[in-house]
C-alpha positions in Angstrom: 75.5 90.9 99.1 72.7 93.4 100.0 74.1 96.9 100.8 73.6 98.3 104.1 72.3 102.1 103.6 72.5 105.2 105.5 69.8 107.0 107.7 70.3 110.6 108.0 70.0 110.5 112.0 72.1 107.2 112.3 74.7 108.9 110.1 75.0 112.1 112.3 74.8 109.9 116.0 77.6 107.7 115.0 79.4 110.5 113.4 78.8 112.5 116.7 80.2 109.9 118.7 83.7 108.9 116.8 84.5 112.6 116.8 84.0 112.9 120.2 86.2 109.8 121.2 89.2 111.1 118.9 89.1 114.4 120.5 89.2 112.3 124.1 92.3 110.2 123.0 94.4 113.1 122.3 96.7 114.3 124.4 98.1 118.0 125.4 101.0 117.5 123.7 100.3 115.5 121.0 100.6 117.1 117.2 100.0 115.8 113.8 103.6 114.0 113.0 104.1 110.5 111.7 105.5 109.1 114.5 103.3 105.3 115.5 101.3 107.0 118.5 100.2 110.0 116.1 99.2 108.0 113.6 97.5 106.3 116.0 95.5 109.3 117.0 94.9 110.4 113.7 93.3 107.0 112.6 91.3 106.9 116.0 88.6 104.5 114.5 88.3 101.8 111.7 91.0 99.2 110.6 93.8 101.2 107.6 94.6 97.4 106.5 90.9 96.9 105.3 90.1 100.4 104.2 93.1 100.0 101.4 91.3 97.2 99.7 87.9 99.9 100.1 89.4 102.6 99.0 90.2 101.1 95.9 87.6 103.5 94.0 88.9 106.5 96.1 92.2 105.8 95.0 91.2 106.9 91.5 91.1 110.8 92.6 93.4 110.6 96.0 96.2 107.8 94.9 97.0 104.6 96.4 99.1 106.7 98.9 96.8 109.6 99.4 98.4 112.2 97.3 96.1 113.2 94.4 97.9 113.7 90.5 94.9 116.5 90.5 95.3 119.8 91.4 91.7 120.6 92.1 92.1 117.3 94.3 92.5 117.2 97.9 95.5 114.5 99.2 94.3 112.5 101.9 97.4 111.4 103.1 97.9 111.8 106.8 94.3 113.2 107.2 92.5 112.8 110.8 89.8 110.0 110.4 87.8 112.3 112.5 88.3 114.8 109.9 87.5 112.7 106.8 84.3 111.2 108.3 83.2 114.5 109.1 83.1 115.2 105.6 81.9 112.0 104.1 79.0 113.1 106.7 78.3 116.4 104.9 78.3 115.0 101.6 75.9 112.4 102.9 73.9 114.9 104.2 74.4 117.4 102.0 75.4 120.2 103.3 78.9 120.1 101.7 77.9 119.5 97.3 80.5 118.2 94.4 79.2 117.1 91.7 81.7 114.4 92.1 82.4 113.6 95.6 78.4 113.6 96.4 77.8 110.4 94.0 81.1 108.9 95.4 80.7 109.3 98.7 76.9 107.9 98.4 78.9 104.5 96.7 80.4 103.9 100.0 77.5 101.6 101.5 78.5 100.9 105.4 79.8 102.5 108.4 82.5 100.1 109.0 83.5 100.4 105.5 83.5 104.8 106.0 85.6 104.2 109.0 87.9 101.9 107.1 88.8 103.9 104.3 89.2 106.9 106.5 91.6 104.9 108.8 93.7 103.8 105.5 94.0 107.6 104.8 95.0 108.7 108.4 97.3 106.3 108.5 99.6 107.1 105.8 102.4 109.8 105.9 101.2 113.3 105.3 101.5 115.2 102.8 104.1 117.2 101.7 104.6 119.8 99.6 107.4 120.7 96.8 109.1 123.9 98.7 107.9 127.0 97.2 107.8 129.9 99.9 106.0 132.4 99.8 106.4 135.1 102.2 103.5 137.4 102.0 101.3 133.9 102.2 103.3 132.9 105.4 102.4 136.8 106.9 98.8 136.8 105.8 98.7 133.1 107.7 99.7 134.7 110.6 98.3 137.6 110.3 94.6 136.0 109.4 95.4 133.7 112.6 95.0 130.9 110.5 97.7 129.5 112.5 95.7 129.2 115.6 93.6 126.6 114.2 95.8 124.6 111.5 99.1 125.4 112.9 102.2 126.8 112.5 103.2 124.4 109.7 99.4 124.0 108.4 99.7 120.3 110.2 97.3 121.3 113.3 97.7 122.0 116.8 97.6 120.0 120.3 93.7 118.9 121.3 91.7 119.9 118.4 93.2 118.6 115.2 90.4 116.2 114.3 88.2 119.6 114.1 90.5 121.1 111.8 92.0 119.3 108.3 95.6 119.4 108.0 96.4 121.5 104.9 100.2 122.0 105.2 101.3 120.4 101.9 98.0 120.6 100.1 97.7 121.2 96.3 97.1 125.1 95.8 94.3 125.1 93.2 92.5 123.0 95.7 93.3 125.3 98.6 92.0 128.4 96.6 88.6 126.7 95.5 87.3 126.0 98.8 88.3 129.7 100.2 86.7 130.9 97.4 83.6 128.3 98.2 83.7 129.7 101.6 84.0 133.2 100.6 81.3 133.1 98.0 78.4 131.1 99.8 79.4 127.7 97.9 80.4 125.5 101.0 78.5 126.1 104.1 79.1 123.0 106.3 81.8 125.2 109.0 79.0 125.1 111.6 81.2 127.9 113.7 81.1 130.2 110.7 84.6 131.1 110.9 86.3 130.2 107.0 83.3 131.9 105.3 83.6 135.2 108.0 87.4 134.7 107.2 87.5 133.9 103.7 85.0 137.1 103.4 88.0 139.2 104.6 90.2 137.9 102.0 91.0 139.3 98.4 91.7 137.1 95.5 95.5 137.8 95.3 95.4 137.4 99.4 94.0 133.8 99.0 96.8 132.8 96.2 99.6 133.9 97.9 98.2 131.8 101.3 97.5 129.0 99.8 100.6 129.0 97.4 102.4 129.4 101.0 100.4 126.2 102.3 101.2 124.0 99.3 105.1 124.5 100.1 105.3 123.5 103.5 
């Protein structure tokens, strides 16, 4: 069967548009949960039945349910859609570069099929981590206002979670590589500019203890 490529501007139009509808079918007072209507938010687009049987090459870094055996890579589970296409977008584009991800993300050869396997992702039960607190990480969140965009619990907030990943049970190494991508000029595709002004303000042992503080929740 022939494969159905990407263009650069059909890409970013489509891409334009599914973000824009997740962000219109969420409500005030809807958060990132696991309850059937959040899921529902989260997967917004694309059909999570399908994208398991597409995500079969996916599941060899992310696992079957989303949660990575990698420390250096990111669990999926319980990820906005909106949030995932956004990055299969950057890595498409590329603005966002892994030596890794780039080539995989290029494998994936339709729309429908993108939107799938992010739907199979989004619909799962997020990630969790193995409960390790961290005190000074939980006061720099705060105090860093990281909880304004990810949340008290790092699982998002009401109206603009598709914009911002949930990270609230993500693996620390992975956490710490892309602040230190941010700080250091590595990942450039946060078109406000705030994680590389905020990762700039952050010191090595600052970002650890953060992200240490994350990976329990």
């Amino acid at each position: 069967m022939k494969k159905t490529l990407f263009t650069p501007h059909l890409s970013k139009s489509l891409l334009l548009t599914v973000s824009i509808t997740a962000l219109l079918n969420i409500s005030p007072d809807a958060f990132a949960g696991d309850a059937p209507e959040e899921i529902s938010q989260r997967i917004s687009v694309g059909d999570p039945v399908a994208g398991k049987e597409k995500s079969t090459l996916c599941q060899g870094c992310h696992g079957e349910l989303g949660i990575s055996t990698l420390p250096d890579v990111p669990n999926l589970a319980g990820q906005w859609s909106a949030y995932i296409m956004r990055q299969l977008r950057d890595f498409w584009a590329g603005s966002r570069v892994d030596p890794i991800m780039t080539d995989m993300a290029n494998t994936v050869s339709s729309m429908e099929d993108a939107f799938d396997i992010s739907a199979y992702y989004a619909s799962l039960n997020q990630m969790t981590g193995q409960a390790n607190p961290n005190e000074e990480g939980k006061r720099l969140y705060i105090i860093y206002r990281c909880i304004s965009c990810h949340g008290e619990e790092g699982k998002g907030r009401p109206m603009n979670n598709p914009m911002f990943p949930i990270i609230g049970g993500q693996h620390k190494e992975y956490l710490i590589k892309q602040l230190d991508d941010f700080r250091w000029g590595r990942r450039e595709s946060d078109m406000s500019g705030t994680m590389p002004t905020l990762a700039q303000r952050m010191s090595a042992d600052e970002i650890e203890a953060v992200a240490e503080y994350l990976s329990g929740l």
